[in-house]
C-alpha positions as CSV (number, residue, x, y, z in Angstrom):
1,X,0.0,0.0,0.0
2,X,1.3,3.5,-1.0
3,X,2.3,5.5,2.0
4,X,1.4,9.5,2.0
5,X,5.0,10.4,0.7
6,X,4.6,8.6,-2.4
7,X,0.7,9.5,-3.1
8,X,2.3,12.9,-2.9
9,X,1.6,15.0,-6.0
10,X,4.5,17.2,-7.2
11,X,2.6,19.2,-9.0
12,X,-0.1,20.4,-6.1
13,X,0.1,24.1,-4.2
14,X,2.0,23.2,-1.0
15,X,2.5,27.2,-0.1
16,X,2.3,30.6,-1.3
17,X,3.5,30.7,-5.2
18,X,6.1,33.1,-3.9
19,X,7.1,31.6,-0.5
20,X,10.6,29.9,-0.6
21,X,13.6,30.2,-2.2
22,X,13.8,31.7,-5.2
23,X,16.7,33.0,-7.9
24,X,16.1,30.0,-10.3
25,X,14.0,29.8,-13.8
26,X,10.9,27.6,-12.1
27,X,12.6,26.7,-9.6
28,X,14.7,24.2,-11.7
29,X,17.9,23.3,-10.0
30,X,21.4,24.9,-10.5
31,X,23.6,23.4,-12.8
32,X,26.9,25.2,-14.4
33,X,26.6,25.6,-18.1
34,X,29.3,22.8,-17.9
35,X,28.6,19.4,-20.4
36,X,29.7,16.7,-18.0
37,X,27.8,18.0,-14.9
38,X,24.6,18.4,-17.6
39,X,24.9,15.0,-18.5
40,X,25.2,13.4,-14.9
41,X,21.8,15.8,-14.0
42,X,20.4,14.0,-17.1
43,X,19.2,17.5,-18.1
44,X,17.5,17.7,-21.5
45,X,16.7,21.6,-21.1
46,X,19.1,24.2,-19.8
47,X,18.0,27.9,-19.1
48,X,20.6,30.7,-19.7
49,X,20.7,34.0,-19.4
50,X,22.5,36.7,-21.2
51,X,21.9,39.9,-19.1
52,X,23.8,42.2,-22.4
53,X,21.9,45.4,-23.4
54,X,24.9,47.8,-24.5
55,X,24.5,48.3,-28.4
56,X,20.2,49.3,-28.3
57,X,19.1,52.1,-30.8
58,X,15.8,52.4,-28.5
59,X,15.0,52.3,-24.8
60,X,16.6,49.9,-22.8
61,X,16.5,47.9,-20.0
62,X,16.4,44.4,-21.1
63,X,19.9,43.3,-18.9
64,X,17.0,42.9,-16.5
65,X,14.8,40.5,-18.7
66,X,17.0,36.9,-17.5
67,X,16.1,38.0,-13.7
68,X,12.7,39.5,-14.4
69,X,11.5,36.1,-16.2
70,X,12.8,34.1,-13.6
71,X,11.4,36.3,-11.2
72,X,7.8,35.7,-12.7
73,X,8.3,32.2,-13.1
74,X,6.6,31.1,-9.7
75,X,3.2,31.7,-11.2
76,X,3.6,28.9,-13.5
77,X,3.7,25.3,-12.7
78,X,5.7,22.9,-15.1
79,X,2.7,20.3,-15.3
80,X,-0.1,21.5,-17.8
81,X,-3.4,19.9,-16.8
82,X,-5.0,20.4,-20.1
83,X,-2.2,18.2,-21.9
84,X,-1.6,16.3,-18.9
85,X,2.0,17.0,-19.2
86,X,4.8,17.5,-16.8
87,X,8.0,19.5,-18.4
88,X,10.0,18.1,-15.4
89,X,9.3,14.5,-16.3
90,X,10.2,15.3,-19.8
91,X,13.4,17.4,-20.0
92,X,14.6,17.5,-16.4
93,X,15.6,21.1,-17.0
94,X,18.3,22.9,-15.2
95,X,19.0,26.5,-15.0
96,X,22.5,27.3,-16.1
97,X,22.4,30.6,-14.2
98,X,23.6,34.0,-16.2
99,X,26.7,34.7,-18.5
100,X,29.3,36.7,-16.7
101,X,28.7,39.9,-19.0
102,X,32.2,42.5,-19.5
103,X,29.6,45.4,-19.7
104,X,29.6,47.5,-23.4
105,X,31.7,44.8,-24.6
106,X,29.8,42.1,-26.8
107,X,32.7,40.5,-28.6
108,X,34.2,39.0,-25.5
109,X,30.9,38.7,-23.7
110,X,29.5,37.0,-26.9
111,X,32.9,34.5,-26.5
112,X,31.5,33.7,-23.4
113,X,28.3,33.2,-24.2
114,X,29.2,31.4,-27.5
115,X,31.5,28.7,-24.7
116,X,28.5,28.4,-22.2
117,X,25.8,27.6,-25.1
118,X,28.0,25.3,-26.4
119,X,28.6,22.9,-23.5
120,X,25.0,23.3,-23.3
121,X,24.5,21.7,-26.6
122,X,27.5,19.3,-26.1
123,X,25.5,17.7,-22.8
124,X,22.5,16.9,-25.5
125,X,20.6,19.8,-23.6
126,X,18.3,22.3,-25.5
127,X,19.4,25.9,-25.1
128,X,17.0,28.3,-23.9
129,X,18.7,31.9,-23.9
130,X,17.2,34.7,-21.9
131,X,18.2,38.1,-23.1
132,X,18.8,40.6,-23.1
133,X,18.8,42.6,-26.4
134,X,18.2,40.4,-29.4
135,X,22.2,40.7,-30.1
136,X,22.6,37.6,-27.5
137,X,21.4,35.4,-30.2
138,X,24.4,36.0,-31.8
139,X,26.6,33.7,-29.9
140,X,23.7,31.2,-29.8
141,X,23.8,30.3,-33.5
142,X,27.1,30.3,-33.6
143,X,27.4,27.4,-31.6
144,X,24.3,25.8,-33.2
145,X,26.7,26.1,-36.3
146,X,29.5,25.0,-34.5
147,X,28.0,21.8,-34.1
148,X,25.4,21.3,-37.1
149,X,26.4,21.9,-40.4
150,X,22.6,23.0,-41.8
151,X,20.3,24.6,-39.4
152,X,17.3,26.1,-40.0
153,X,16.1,29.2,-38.3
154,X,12.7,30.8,-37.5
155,X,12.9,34.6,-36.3
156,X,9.7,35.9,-34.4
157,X,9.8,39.7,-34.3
158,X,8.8,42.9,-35.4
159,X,11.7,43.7,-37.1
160,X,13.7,42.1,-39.8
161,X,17.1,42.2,-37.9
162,X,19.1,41.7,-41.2
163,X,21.5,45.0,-40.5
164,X,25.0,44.6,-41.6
165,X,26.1,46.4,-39.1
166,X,25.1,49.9,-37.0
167,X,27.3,52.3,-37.1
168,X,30.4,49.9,-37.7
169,X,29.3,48.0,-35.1
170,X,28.6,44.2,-36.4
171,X,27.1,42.6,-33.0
172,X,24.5,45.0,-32.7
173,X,20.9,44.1,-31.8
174,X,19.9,44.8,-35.4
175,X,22.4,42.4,-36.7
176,X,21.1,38.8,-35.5
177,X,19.9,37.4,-38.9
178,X,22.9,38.4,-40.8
179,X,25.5,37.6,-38.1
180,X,23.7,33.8,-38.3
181,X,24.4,34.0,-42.3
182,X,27.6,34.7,-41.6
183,X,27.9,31.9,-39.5
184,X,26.6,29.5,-41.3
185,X,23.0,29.3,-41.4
186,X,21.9,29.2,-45.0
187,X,19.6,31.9,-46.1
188,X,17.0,29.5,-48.0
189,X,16.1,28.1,-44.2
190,X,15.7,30.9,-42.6
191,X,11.5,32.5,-41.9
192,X,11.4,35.9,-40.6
193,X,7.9,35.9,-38.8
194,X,5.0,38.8,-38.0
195,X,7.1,41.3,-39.4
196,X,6.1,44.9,-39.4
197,X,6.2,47.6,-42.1
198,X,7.7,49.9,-39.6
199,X,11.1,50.5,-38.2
200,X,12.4,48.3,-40.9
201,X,15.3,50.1,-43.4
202,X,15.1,49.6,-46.9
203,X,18.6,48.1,-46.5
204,X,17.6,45.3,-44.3
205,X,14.9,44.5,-46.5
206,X,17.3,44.3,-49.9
207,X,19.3,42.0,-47.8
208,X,16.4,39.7,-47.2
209,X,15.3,39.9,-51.2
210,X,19.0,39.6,-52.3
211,X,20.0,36.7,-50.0
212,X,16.2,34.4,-50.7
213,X,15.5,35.1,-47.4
214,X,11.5,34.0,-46.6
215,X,9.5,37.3,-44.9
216,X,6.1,36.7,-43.6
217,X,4.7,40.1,-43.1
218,X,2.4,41.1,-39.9
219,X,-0.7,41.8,-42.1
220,X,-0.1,37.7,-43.9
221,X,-0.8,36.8,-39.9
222,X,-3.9,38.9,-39.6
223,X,-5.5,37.9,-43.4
224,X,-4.2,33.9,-43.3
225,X,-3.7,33.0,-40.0
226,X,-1.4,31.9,-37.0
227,X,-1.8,27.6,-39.0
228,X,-0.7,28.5,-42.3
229,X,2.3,31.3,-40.9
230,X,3.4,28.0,-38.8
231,X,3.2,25.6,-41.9
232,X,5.0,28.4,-43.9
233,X,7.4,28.3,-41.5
234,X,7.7,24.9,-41.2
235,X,8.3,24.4,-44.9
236,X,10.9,26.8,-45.0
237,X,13.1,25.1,-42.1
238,X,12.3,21.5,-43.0
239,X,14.3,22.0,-45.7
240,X,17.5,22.1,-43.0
241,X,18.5,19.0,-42.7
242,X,19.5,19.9,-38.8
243,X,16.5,20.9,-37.5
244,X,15.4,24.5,-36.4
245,X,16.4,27.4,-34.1
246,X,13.6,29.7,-32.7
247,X,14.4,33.5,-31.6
248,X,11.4,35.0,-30.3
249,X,11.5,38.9,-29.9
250,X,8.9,39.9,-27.2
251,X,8.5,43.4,-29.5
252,X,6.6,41.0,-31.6
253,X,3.5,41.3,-29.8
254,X,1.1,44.2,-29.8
255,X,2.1,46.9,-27.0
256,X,-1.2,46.1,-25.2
257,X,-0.1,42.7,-24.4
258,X,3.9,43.3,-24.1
259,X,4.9,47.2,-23.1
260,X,7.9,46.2,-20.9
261,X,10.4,46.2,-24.4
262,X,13.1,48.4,-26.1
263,X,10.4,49.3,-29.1
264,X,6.8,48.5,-28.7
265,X,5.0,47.6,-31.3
266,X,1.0,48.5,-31.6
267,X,-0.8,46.1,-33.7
268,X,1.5,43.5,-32.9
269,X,0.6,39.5,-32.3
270,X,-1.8,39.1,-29.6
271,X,-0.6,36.9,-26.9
272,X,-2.5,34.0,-28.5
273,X,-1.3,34.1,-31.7
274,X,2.3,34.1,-30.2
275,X,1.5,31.0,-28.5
276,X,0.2,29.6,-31.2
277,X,3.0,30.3,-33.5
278,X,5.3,29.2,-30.6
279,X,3.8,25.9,-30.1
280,X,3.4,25.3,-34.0
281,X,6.9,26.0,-34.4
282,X,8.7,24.1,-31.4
283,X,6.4,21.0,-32.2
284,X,9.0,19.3,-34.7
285,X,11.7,19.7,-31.9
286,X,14.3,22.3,-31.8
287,X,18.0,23.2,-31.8
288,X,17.7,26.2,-29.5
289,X,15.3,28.8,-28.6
290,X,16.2,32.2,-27.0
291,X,13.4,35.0,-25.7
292,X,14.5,38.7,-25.7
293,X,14.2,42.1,-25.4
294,X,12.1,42.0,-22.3
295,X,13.1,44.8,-20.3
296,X,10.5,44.6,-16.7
297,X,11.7,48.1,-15.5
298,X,9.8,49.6,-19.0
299,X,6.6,48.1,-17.7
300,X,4.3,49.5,-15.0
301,X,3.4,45.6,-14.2
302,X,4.9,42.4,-14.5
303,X,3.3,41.4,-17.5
304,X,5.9,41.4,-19.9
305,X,7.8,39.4,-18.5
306,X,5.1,36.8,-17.3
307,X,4.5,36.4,-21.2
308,X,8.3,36.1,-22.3
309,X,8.6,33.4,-19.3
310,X,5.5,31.7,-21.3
311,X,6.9,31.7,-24.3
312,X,9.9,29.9,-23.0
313,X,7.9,27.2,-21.2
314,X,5.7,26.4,-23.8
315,X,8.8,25.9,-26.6
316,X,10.5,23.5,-24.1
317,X,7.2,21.8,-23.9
318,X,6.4,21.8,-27.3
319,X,9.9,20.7,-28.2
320,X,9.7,17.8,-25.8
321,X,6.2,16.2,-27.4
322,X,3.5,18.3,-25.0
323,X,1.4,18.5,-28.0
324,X,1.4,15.0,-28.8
325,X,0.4,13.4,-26.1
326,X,-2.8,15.3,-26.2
């Protein structure tokens, strides 16, 4: 007969949400971003945070997004009822802590970075970056490429991100999409998703037209739908023979729904249609994923960052098979 210790359900309230210790994404346990200790914690997820917000052309503030999300995280169990799902079970995630940032220099924070992600991926561990600006996905697909020689990648965002460089600068925020080119990343598998007509320079759009990149505009999402953006997607990237990376730009969403970021975006996704689109996407199983430019002290609330820490959980669930066991 089972005793009251092992009829004990992990999942069930036990305290306040907020009581206890605290510091860690979901309370996972600490783990350095080291392969060897990742494998022997059997960790199939890793949380890391890039707290870098040095080379932003609007408001910042997202350095605070890694704490802020992990902060926020307590409201969320890692069992979905609905699905019947427990993200522990699945991925035993771990929470690598931060990278040690050398502020307003991202070349050798990015090396850092770059080291960390890759022992990450080494261990057999899916990366899940927390920026920071949307430059800390730099060193994540470089050591995607480091390790797989044809990745595919899906970029969720209101801006195209192609920039060559800003200023002279080549690891700016604006500069993800091409830095990944550069790295390897072949410009046939990579989808640029909900993008806006604003804030987007004709030169980053020539770069997308001259390189075959695939742009599925904002106003595509609103006329066709969040199901055929995530089959377009899907189609584009299943072309890599590796698998996909997702980068998921909070700015994508409307303001209403996320105004703690660098550059709100009105008319932006709802909050459904970014889960939807984030669920879509992860389903196959992914390579990374990384959330950014969350930046709590630009909003009045927590709500910004309650959605990025959603969007992380449910691409780790999604990755691991949450949908198909429904």
């Amino acid at each position: 007969m089972a005793t009251a210790a092992e009829k004990k359900d992990p999942t069930m309230w036990s305290s306040l949400l907020h009581a206890g210790l605290a510091g860690s994404f979901m309370r996972f346990p600490h783990v350095a971003a080291e392969a060897r200790g990742l494998r022997d914690a059997r960790a199939g997820a890793a949380v890391y945070g890039v707290p870098f917000d040095a080379t932003n052309i609007s408001r910042t503030g997202s350095n605070y997004g890694p704490r802020g999300m992990r902060d926020v995280s307590c409201q969320f169990l890692a069992y979905n009822a609905m699905l019947d799902f427990d993200l522990v079970e699945a991925l035993r995630p771990v929470d690598c802590g931060d990278c040690e940032v050398i502020p307003g220099d991202p070349a050798r924070t990015f090396e850092r970075a770059e080291a960390d992600i890759g022992q990450i991926l080494d261990a057999g561990a899916l990366p899940v970056t927390l920026g920071g600006e949307h430059s800390v996905t730099i060193p994540a697909v470089r050591a995607v490429c480091d390790r797989h020689s044809d990745p595919g990648l899906v970029l969720v965002d209101t801006h195209l991100d192609t920039a060559p460089d800003v200023g002279g600068e080549p690891l700016s925020h604006c500069c993800p999409v091409s830095r990944a080119v550069d790295a390897g990343f072949d410009p046939a598998n990579i989808v640029l998703v909900a993008i806006s007509g604003w804030m987007n320079p004709r030169t980053e759009l020539e770069y997308c037209r001259d390189n075959g990149i695939t742009v599925i505009w904002l106003e595509e999402i609103w006329e066709r739908g969040t199901a055929w953006a995530v089959e377009r997607c899907l189609e584009v990237v299943g072309a890599a023979a590796d698998g996909a990376y997702l980068s998921f730009d909070i700015d994508s969403l409307d303001a209403a729904h996320a105004p703690g970021t660098c550059c709100p975006t009105p008319g932006g996704l709802t909050s459904r249609e970014a889960i939807e689109l984030v669920r879509g996407i992860s389903a196959g199983g992914l390579l990374g994923v990384d959330v950014v430019e969350v930046a709590p002290s630009l909003d009045a609330t927590a709500t910004t960052a309650v959605l990025g820490c959603r969007i992380a959980l449910e691409a780790m669930a999604f990755h691991a098979g949450a949908g198909r066991q429904a």
